[in-house]
C-alpha positions as CSV (number, residue, x, y, z in Angstrom):
1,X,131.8,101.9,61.0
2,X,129.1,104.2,60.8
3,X,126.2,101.8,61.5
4,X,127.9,100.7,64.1
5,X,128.6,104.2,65.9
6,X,124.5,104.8,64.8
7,X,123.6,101.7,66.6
8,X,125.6,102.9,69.5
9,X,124.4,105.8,70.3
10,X,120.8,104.5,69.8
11,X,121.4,102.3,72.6
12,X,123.0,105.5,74.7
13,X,119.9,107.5,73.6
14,X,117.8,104.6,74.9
15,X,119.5,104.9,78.0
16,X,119.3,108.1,78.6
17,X,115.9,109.5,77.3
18,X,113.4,109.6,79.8
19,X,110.6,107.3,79.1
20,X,112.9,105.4,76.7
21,X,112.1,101.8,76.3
22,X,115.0,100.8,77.5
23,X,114.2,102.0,80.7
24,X,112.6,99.6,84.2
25,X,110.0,101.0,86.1
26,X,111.0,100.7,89.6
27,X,109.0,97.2,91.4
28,X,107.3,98.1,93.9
29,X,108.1,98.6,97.5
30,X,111.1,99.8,96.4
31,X,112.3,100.4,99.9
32,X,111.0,99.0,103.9
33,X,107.2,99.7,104.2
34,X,105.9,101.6,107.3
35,X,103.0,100.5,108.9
36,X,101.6,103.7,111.3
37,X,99.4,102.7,114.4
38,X,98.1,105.5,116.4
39,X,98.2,103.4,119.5
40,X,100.3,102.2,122.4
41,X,101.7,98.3,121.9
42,X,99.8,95.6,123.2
43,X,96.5,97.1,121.4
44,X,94.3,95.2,118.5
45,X,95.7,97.7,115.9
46,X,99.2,97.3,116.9
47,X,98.7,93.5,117.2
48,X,96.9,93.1,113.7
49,X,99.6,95.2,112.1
50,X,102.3,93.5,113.4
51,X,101.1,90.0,112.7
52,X,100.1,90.9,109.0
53,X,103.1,93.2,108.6
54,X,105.4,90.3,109.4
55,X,103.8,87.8,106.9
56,X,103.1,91.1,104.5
57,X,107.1,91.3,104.7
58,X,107.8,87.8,103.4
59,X,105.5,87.7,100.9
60,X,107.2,90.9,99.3
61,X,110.8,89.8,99.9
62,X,110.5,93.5,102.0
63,X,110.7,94.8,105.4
64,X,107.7,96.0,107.0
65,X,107.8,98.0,109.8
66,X,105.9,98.8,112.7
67,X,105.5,102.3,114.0
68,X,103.6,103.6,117.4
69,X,102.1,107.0,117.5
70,X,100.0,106.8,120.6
71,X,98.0,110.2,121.1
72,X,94.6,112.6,120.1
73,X,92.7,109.3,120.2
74,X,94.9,107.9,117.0
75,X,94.7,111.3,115.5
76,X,98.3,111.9,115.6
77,X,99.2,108.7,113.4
78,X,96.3,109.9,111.0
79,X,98.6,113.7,110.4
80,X,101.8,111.5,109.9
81,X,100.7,109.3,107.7
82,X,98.5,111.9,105.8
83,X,101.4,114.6,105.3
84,X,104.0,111.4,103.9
85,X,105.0,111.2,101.0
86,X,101.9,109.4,98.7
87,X,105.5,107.2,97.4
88,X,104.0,103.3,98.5
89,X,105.9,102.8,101.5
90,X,104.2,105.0,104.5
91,X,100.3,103.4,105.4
92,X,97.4,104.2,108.2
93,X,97.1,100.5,110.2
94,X,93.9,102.1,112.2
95,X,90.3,101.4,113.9
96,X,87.5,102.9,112.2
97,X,86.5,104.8,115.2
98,X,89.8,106.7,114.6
99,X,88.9,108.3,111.7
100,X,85.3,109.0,112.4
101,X,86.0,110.4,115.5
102,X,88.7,112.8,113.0
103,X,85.4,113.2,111.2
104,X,83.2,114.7,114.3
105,X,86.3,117.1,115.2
106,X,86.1,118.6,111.7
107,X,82.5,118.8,112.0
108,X,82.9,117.5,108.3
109,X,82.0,114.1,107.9
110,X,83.5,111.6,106.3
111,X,84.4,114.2,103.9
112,X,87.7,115.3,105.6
113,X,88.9,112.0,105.9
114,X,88.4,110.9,102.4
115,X,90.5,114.0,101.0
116,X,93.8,112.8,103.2
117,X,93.6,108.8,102.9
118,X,92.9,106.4,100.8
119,X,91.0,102.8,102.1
120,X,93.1,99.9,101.1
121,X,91.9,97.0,102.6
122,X,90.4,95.9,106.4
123,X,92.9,93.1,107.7
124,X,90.8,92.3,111.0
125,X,87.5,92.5,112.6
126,X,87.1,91.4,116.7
127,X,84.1,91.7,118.8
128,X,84.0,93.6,121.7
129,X,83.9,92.5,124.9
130,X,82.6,93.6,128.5
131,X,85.3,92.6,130.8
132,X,85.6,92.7,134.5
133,X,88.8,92.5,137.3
134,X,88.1,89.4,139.1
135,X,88.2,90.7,142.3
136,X,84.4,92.2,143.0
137,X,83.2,89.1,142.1
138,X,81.1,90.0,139.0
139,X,80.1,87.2,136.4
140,X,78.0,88.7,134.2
141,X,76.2,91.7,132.5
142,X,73.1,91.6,135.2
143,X,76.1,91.5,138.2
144,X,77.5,95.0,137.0
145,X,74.4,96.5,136.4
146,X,73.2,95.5,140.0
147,X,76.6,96.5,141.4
148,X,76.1,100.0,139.3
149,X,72.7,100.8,140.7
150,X,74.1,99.9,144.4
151,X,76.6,102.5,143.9
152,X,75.2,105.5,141.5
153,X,78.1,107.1,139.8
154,X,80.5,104.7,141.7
155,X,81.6,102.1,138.9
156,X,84.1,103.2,136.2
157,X,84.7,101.8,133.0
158,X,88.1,101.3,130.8
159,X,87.8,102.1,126.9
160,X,91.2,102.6,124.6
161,X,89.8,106.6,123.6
162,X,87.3,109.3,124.6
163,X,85.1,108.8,121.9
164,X,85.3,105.7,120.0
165,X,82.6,102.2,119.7
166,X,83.8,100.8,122.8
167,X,82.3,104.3,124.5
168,X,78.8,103.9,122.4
169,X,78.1,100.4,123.2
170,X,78.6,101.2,126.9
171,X,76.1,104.0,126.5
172,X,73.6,101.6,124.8
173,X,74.1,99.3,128.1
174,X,74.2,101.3,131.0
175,X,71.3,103.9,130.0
176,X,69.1,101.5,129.3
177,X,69.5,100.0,132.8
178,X,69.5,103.3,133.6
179,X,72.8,103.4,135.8
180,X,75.3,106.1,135.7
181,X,79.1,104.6,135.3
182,X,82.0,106.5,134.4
183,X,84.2,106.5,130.9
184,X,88.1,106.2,132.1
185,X,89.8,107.0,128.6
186,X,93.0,105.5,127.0
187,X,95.5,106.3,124.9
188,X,94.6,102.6,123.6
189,X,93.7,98.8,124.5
190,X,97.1,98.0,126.4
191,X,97.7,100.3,128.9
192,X,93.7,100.1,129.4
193,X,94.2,96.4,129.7
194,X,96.9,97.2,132.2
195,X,95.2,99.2,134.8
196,X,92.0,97.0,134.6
197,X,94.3,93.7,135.7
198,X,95.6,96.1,138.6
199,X,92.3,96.9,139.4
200,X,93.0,101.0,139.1
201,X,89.2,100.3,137.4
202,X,87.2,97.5,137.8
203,X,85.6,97.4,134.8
204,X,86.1,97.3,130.7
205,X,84.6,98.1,127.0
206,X,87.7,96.6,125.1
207,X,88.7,95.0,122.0
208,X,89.1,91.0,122.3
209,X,92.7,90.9,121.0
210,X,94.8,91.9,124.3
211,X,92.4,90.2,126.8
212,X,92.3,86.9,125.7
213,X,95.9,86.1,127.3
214,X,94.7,87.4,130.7
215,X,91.1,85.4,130.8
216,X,92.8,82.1,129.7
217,X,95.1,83.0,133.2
218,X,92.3,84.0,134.9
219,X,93.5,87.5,135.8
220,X,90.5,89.0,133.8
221,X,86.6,87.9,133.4
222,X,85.1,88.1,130.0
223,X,81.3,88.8,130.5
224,X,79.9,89.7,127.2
225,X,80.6,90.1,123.4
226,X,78.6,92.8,121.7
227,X,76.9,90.7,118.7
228,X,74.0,89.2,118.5
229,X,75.2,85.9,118.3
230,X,78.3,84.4,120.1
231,X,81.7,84.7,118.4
232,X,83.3,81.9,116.8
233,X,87.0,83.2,118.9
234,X,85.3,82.9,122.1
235,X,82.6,80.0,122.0
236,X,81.8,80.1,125.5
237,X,80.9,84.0,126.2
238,X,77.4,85.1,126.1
239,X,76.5,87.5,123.5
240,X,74.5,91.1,124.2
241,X,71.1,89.3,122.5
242,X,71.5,86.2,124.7
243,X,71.2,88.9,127.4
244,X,68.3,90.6,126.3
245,X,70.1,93.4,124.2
246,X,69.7,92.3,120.5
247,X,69.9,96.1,119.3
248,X,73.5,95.8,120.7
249,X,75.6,94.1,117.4
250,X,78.7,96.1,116.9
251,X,82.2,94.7,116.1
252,X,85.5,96.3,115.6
253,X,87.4,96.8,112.3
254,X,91.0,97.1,111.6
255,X,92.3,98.4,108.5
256,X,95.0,100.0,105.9
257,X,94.9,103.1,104.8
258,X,97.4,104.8,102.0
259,X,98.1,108.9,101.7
260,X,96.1,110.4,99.4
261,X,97.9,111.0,96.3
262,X,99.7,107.3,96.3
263,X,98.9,106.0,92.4
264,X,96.4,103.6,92.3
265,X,98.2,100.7,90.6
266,X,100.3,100.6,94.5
267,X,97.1,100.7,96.3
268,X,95.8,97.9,94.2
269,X,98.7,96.2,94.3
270,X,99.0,96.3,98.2
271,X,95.4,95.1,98.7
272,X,96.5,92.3,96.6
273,X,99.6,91.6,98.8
274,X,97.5,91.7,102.0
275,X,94.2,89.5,100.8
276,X,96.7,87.2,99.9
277,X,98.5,86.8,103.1
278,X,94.9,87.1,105.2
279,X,94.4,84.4,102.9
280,X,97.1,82.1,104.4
281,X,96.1,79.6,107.0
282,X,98.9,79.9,109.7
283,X,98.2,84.0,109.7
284,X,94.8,83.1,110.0
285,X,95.2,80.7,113.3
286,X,97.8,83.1,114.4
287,X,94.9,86.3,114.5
288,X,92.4,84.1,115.6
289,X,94.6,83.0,118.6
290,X,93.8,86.6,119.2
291,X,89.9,86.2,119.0
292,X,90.5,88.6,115.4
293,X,88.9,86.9,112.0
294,X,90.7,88.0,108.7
295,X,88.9,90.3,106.7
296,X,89.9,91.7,103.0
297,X,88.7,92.5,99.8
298,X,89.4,95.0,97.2
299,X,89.9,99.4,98.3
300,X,86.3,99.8,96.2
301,X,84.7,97.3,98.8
302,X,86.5,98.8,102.1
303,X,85.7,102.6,100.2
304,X,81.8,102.1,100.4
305,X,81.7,100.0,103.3
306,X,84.0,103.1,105.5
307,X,81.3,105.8,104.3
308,X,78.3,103.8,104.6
309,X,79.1,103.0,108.6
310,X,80.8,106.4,109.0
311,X,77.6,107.8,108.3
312,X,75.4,105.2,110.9
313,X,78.4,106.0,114.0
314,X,78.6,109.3,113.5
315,X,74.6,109.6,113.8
316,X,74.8,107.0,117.0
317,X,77.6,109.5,118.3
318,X,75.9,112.8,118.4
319,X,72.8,111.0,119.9
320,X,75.0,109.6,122.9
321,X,76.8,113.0,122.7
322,X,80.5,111.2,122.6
323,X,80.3,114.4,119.8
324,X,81.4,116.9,122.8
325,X,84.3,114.8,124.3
């Protein structure tokens, strides 16, 4: 009788006792994930997030939510996300213009940003593209520059924030051709997108991902992608070094971030999660339907890669001055 009440309350012990062996760790996500875009819907980060986060979510056997913050040029998703509770189920899906651009108004470099967030891994990367309303007639790069020096001052361009790549490669293009056009800021791709269908401007600096419906239709002309070489989405547009810009080879990232604080072991094991799904060929067709090309690799990769390029945009920001937006 006795070993049999010792047993007993061995077991209870081992039930109760934190840390007892008898106790499961909790699998992780333990509970719906949120995926945080500091855009309006229709954009490149709010498509890539919703696309992965959809295959992300059966993969895990877990809901994974999408969440738009639209505002302070994706700031506004970069404070939720990095005051949330570091508990695995609250992540950053952002540009990487967002967070340097958080890095110039901190006047702290890349520093700031790595104290609140943690890289995880990039899902997608797009080219940019020069786009154009059909209406004025323009076909190509030499067109708008033509059209721009008819009109000084006159031509406006559309580019989803104040202060992001889209702005510096349209610096790189229009002052070398020395022509003024105007920046018409967004609070993201889609409502750009919008306004440069209905001709409110008649010209664009814009991610691939929410144009390529409108060019197939014809209600938008793709003029240029800013690479050196032509991408593999969109065969048939010209690239900036066809056009006698090869200093002009920038693309567009799309990644995960995690609060700072969130243990490791989740971070790795989200990266995990999402290389295997960019891994998958139907999410694959599915982005590139979108002109975006899967990414990944490990948060050690993404972390040097993020401060590395911070360091090159920031400098090519303060020399075009997008520092005093």
């Amino acid at each position: 009788m006795t070993r049999t009440l010792c047993r007993l309350a061995g077991l209870l012990l081992g039930v109760l006792l934190p840390g007892a062996g008898a106790v499961q760790a909790q699998p992780w996500p333990p509970a719906p994930l949120h995926f945080v875009v500091g855009y309006a819907p229709g954009g490149t980060s709010d498509v890539s997030a919703r696309i992965v986060g959809d295959a992300l979510s059966r993969a895990l056997g877990q809901t994974v939510l999408v969440e738009n913050r639209p505002g302070a040029q994706g700031g506004i998703a970069i404070e939720t996300v990095a005051r949330a509770k570091p508990d695995g189920t609250t992540f950053l899906v952002s540009p990487a213009e967002a967070l340097y651009q958080r890095a110039i108004e901190q006047k702290t470099g890349m520093a700031e940003v790595r104290k609140i967030l943690l890289p995880v891994t990039i899902l997608t990367n797009q080219p940019l593209v020069v786009v154009a309303n059909p209406k004025p007639g323009w076909k190509s790069i030499p067109d708008v520059i033509a059209a721009a020096k008819a009109s000084p001052g006159g031509l406006s361009y559309a580019t989803p924030s104040a202060g992001g790549t889209n702005g510096i490669v349209a610096e790189m293009i229009f002052r070398r051709a020395g022509v003024q056009v105007v920046n018409i800021p967004y609070k993201g791709g889609g409502q750009a997108v919008q306004d440069l269908i209905s001709g409110v401007v008649p010209l664009g600096v814009l991610g691939s991902a929410p144009l390529i419906p409108y060019a197939k239709s014809g209600r938008l002309t793709l003029l240029a992608v800013t690479s050196a070489q032509r991408d593999a989405t969109l065969p048939d547009i010209p690239a900036m070094a066809e056009l006698g810009y090869p200093e002009i080879d920038i693309a567009q990232w799309f990644a995960v971030f995690a609060p700072a604080g969130t243990p490791p072991e989740i971070v790795e094991q989200l990266s995990a999660a999402l290389n295997k799904v960019l891994a998958d060929p139907a999410v694959k067709e599915k982005l590139a339907g979108a002109a975006l090309s899967t990414v990944g690799g490990s948060p050690a990769d993404f972390s040097k890669r993020l401060d590395d390029e911070g360091e090159n945009w920031l400098k090519r920001a303060r020399d075009f001055g997008l520092d005093k937006n």
